[in-house]
N, C-alpha and C positions, 0 to 999 in steps of 0.2 A: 209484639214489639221487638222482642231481644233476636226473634225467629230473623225478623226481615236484620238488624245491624248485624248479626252472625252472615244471614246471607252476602250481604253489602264487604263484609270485610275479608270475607274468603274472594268475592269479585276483583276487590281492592288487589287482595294479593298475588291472584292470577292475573293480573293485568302489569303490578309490576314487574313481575318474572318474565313475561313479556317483551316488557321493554328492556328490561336489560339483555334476553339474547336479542334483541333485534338492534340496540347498540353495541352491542360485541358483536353483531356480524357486520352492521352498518362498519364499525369504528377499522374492522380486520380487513374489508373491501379497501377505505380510504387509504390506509395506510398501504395497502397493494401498490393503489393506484400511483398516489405519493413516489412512492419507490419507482416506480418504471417512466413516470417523469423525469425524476433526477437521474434516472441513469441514461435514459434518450437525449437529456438536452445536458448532458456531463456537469452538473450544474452540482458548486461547490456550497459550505456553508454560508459562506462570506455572500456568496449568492443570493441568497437565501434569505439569510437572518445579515443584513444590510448594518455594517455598524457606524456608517454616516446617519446613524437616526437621529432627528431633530432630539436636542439638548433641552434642558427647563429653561427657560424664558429669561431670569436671572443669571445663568450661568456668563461667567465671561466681561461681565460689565464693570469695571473700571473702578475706582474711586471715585465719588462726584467733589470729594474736600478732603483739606490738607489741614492739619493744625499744625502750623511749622515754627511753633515753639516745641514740643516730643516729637512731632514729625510722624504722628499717625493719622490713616487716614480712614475714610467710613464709606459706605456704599451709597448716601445719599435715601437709604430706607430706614423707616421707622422713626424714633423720637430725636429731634435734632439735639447735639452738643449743648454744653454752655455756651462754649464760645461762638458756636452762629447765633442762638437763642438769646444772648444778651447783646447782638450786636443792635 
């Protein structure tokens, strides 16, 4: 029994070793490749990495209510005020 998991885990380990040169050559290929893209199509970060990327969903949304007695106001999420709640 211990014969066969010794054998198993020495497998285990040449198999990881494996894969990590085959993603170190994989990973050194792409990043080649990577490279002789951006310098063929001259192609800058802003390119790239796009920073009109869509925003979270909430961002940018307004006030929904005013308490214009202090004069603050709330985003219309979560537990409403007293003053809507006891209207």
């Amino acid at each position: 029994m211990t014969d066969d998991y010794e054998t198993l885990l020495r497998k285990k380990a040449e198999i990881e070793a494996s894969i990590a040169e085959i993603l170190k050559s994989e990973k050194n290929k792409s990043i080649a490749s990577a490279r002789n893209l951006i310098e063929l199509f001259q192609l800058k970060p802003a390119d790239v990495f796009a920073s009109n990327a869509r925003k979270s969903q909430d961002a940018g949304h307004g006030a929904k209510s005013r308490d214009p007695t202090p004069g603050s106001t709330r985003p219309g999420r979560g537990k409403p005020p007293d003053l809507i709640r006891n209207c």
